[in-house]
TIDOFI-548527 format. One record per residue (C-alpha): x negated, y negated, z negated; residue in one letter. Coordinates in steps of 0.05 Angstrom, whole numbers, padded with zeros to 5 digits, always signed. Each point is the difference from the previous one (the first is absolute). Layout:
N
XYZa...
This chain:
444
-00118+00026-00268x+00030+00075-00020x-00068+00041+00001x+00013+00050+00053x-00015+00058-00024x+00038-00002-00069x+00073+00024+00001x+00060-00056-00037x+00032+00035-00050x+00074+00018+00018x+00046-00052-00029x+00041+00014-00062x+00052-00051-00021x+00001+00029-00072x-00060-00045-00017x+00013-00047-00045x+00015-00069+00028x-00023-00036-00070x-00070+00035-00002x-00006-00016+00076x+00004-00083-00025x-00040+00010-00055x-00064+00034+00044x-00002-00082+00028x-00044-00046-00018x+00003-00078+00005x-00025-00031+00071x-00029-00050-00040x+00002-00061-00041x-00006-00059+00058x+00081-00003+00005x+00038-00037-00054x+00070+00003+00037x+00057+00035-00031x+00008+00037+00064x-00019+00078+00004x-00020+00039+00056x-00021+00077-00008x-00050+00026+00055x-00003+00078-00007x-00061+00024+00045x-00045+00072-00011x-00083-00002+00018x-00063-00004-00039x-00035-00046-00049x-00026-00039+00053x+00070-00017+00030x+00029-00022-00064x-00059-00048-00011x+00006-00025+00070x+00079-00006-00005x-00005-00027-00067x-00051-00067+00033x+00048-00007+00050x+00066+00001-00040x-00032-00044-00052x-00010-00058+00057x+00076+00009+00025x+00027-00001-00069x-00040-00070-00008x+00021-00015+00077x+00075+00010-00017x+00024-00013-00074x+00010+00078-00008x-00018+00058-00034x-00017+00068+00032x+00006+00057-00043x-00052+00062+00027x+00029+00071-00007x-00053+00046+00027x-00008+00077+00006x-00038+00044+00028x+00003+00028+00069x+00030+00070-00022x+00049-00035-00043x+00025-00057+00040x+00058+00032+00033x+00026+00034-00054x-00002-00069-00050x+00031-00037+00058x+00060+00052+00013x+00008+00001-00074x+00003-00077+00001x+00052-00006+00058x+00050+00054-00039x-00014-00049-00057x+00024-00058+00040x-00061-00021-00021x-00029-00013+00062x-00062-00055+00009x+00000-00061+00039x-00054+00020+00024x-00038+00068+00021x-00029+00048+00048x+00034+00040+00055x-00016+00051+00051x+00022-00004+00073x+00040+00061-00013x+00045-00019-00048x+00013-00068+00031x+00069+00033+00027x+00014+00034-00054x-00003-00056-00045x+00037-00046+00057x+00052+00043-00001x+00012+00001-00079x-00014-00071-00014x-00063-00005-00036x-00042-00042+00055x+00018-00071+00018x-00003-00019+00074x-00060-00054+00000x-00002-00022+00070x+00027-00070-00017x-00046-00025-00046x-00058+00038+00041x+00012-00032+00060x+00025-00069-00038x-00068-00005-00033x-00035-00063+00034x-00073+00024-00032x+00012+00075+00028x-00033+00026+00070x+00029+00066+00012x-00036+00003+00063x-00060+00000-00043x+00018+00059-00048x-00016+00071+00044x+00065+00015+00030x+00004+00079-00019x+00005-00030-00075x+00059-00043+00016x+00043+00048+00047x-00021+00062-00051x+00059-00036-00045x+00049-00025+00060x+00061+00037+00012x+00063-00021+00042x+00046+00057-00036x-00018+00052+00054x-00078+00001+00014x-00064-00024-00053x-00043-00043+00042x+00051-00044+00026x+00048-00054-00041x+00004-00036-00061x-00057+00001-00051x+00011+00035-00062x-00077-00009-00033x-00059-00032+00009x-00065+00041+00013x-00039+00011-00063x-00052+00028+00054x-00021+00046+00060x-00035+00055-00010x-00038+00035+00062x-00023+00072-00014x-00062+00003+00030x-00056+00059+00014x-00064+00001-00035x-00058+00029+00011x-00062+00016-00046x-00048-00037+00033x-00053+00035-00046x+00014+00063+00028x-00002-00010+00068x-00074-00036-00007x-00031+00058-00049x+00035+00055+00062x-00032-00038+00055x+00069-00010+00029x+00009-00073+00041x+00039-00041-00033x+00080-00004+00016x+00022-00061+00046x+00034-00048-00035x+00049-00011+00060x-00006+00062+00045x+00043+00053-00036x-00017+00076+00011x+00040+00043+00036x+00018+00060-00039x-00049+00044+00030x-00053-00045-00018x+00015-00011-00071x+00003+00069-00008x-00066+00010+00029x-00026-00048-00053x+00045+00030-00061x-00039+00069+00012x-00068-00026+00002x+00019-00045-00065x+00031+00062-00028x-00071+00031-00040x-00028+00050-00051x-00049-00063-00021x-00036+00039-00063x-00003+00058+00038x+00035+00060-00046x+00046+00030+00063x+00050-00043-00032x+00041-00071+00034x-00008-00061-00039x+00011-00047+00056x+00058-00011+00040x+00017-00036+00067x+00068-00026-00029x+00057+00015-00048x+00056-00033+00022x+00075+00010-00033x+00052+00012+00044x+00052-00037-00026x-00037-00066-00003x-00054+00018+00070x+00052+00034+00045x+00034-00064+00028x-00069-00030+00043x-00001+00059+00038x+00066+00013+00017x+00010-00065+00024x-00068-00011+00036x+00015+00070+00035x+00081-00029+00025x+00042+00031-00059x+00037-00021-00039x+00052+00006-00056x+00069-00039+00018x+00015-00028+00074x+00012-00074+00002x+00069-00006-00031x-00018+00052-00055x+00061+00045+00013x-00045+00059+00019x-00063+00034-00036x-00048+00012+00056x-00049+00047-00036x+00015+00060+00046x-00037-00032+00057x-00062+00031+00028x-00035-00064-00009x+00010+00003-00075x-00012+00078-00006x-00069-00010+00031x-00024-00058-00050x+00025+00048-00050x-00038+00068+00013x-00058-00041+00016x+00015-00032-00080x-00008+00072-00021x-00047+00026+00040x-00057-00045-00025x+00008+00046-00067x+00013+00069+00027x-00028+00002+00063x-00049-00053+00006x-00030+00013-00072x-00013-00080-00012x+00038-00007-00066x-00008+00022-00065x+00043+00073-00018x+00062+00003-00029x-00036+00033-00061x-00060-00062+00010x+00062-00052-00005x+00038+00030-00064x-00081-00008-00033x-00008-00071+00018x+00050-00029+00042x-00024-00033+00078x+00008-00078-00035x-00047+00016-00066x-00054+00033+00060x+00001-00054+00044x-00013-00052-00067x-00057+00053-00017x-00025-00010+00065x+00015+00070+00025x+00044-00012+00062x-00016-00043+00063x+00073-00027+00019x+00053-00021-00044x+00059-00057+00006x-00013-00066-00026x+00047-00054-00032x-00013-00077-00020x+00017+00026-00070x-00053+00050+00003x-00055-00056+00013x-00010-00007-00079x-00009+00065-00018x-00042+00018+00066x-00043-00059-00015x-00035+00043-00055x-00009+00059+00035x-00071+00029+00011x+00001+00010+00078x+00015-00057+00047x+00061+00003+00046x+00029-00040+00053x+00068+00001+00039x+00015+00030+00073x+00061+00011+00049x+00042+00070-00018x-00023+00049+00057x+00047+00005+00059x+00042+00040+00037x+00030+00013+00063x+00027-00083+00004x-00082-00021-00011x+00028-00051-00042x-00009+00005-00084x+00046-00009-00046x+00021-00002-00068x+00056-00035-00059x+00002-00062-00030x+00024+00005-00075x+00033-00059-00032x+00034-00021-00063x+00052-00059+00003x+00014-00053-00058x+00088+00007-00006x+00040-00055-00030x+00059+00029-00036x+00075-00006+00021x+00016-00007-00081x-00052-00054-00009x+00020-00073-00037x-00038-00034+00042x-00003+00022+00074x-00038-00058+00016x-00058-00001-00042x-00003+00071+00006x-00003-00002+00068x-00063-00043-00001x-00030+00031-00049x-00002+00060+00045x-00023-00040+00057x-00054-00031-00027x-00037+00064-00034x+00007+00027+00075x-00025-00057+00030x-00028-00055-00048x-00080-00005+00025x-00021-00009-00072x+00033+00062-00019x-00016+00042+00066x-00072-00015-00018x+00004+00023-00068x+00026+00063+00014x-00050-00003+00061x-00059-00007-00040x+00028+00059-00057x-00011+00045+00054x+00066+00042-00005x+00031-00037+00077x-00027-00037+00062x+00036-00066+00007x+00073-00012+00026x-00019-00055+00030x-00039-00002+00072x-00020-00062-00005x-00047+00036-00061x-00017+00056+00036x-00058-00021+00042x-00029-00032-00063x+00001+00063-00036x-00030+00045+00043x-00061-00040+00009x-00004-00023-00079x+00025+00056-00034x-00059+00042-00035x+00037+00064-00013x-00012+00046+00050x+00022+00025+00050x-00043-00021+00045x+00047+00004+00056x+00054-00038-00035x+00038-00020+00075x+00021+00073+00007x+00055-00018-00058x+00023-00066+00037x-00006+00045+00066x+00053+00049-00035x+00048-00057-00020x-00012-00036+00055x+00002+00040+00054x+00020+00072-00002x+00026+00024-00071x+00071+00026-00015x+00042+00006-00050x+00014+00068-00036x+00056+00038+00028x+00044+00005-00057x-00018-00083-00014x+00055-00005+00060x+00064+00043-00026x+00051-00006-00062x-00034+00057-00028x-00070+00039-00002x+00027+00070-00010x+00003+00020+00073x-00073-00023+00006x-00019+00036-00062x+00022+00059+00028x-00050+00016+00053x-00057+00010-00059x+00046+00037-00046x-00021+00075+00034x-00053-00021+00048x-00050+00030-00047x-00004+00076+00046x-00016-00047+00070x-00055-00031-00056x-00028+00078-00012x+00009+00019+00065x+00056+00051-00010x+00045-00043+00044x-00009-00030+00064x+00027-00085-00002x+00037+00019+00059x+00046+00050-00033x+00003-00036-00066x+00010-00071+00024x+00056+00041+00049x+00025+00032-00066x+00006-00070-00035x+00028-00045+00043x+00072+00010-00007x-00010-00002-00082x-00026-00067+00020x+00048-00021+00044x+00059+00012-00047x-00038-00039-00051x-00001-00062+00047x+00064+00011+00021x+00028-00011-00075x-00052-00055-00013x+00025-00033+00060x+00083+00014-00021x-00020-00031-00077x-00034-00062+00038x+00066-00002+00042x-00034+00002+00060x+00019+00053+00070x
């Protein structure tokens, strides 16, 4: 999974397509057919190794070799643009829920419903159902329709807290099912929020949360929202959503519980909460690794809620695409269905660390046997489950309406600008942007 916080680099189609095939590597030696499949996928060291076990037993499985082309996360969607001007697409490879129309529209992605549903060893009742619908679309609305990729995995962003912190404050302990409200979590964000060596200077923060990755669980737990339910109309104007968002920016200017503008351009609010310097910060399953070695301890909660009393928060997701230009749909195809839902495979990338399983039938099992923390592993099934969302722009032809809204939303940020006005201000920018996203997708 994409780690949140790092920005893809923009595509550019000027790339090379020959040094994008040379970056591969073999899957391995186990298949001795004459076949040749390319699988072009983007995450860490771990991944490939995990990938690589896995595509090893299918090659052996089926009489067929995989080719691995992997990038990093930054470079992924450049390589693979560069690739598809190529016509040198992969049989193979990662998508996003928001380019699923895109690429629908042009050609690139096969429809896979028919050897999804026509595969006699395949439960799709047991793979979590966001991760499916995240890649349906019926030519007007994602969510709904044919299947255009498999799942490569779910990926519930979660709220952590430094348990640590809380226990040397003298601060109870957040529930791990009762959310707070607002007022409550700032109450505990300004008594977390400390000059701890004592030289009239802050070194600890309540949180440091950035807006456009932590805005989305309040706004919806407080009844905004950004589209209404046929996504023809940005909805950001509402005083629902105007309210999540001055209370976003108030926790800096007013309520004082995050580190300073000046703080943040020293060390920004991720590099403080991995030094152990603010109390509550978003969580990933492809942070476990990395948080595993940190010197606090941590644990999971609900986001704090609004005016519904009910949390929220997004489900991420990457999906395993089958290309339209592919010599062999079929094998293709099941190649892509069984790294989403093969159990040999799920549990290697399970036990890597980088995703929790695709498979619910797994899920139980991990969360009692898993020895990575979290603790409170159930508040990422919870989130897929139960109550997460997609992204807002993972539901339209295009992301640049979305984009938008953070573009100039810096002065509501410094409090130079009340949300109202801006989000008032904004709105129609956004709504033309939808409207042409929604014209390209041929759709209104």
């Amino acid at each position: 999974m994409r780690k949140s916080r790092k920005s893809v680099v923009a595509a550019a189609a000027t790339l090379a397509v020959g040094g994008l095939l040379l970056s591969g590597c073999a899957g391995g030696s186990g298949g001795g057919g004459e076949e040749q499949l390319t699988f072009m996928f983007r995450g860490s060291d771990a991944e490939k190794a995990a990938y690589t076990a896995a595509i090893e037993q299918f090659e052996k499985d089926n009489d067929v070799d995989v080719k691995i082309i992997m990038t990093t996360a930054d470079e992924y969607s450049t390589k693979l643009k560069a690739a598809i001007t190529g016509k040198q697409v992969p049989d193979v490879f990662y998508i996003d829920p928001g380019s699923v129309q895109a690429y629908v529209k042009t050609g690139i992605i096969k429809d896979i419903t028919e050897y999804v549903e026509g595969d006699e060893d395949l439960d799709l009742d047991n793979v979590w159902q966001y991760g499916v619908d995240s890649y349906r679309f019926d030519g007007e609305l994602m969510g709904q329709g044919a299947i255009y990729a498999m799942p490569k995995d779910v990926g519930p962003f979660s709220f952590g807290y430094n348990r640590t912190m809380f226990e040397k404050a003298g601060i109870p302990l957040p529930s791990p099912d009762e959310p707070y409200t607002w007022d409550q979590f700032v109450d505990v964000a300004k008594q977390l929020t400390q000059d701890t060596n004592g030289d009239g200077t802050l070194d600890q923060w309540g949180t440091g949360l950035n807006v456009q990755w932590n805005l989305q669980p309040f706004v919806w737990s407080n009844g905004g929202d950004w589209l209404n339910e046929d996504r023809t109309e940005v909805t950001v104007d509402s005083p629902e959503f105007a309210e999540a968002l001055q209370w976003f920016a108030d926790l800096s200017t007013v309520e004082g519980v995050t580190p300073s503008t000046t703080d943040a351009q020293t060390l920004d609010t991720y590099q403080r909460w991995m030094q152990g310097q603010i109390g509550f910060f978003p969580v990933g399953p492809w942070d476990v690794p990395v948080y595993e070695t940190l010197d606090f301890d941590w644990d999971l909660i609900p986001y704090p809620v609004g005016a519904t009393g009910e949390t929220a928060t997004w489900t991420g997701t990457l999906g395993i695409a089958v290309s339209e230009s592919t010599k062999d749909p079929d094998m293709a195809a099941k190649l892509a269905i069984y790294l989403s839902t093969d159990p040999t495979a799920q549990q290697s990338l399970v036990d890597a660390g980088v995703q929790i399983p695709n498979l619910i039938d797994m899920a139980d099992e991990w969360v009692a046997s898993s020895t990575l923390p979290p603790d409170n592993k159930q508040e990422f099934l919870d989130i897929v489950q139960d109550y997460g969302r997609a992204l807002p722009a993972n539901t339209t032809y295009s992301p640049e309406w979305y984009d938008e809204l953070f573009k100039n939303i810096q002065p509501v940020l410094d409090g130079e600008q009340t949300a109202a006005d801006y989000l008032k201000e904004v709105q129609p920018r956004m709504q033309e942007m939808l409207d042409k996203a929604n014209a390209d997708a041929g759709i209104g």
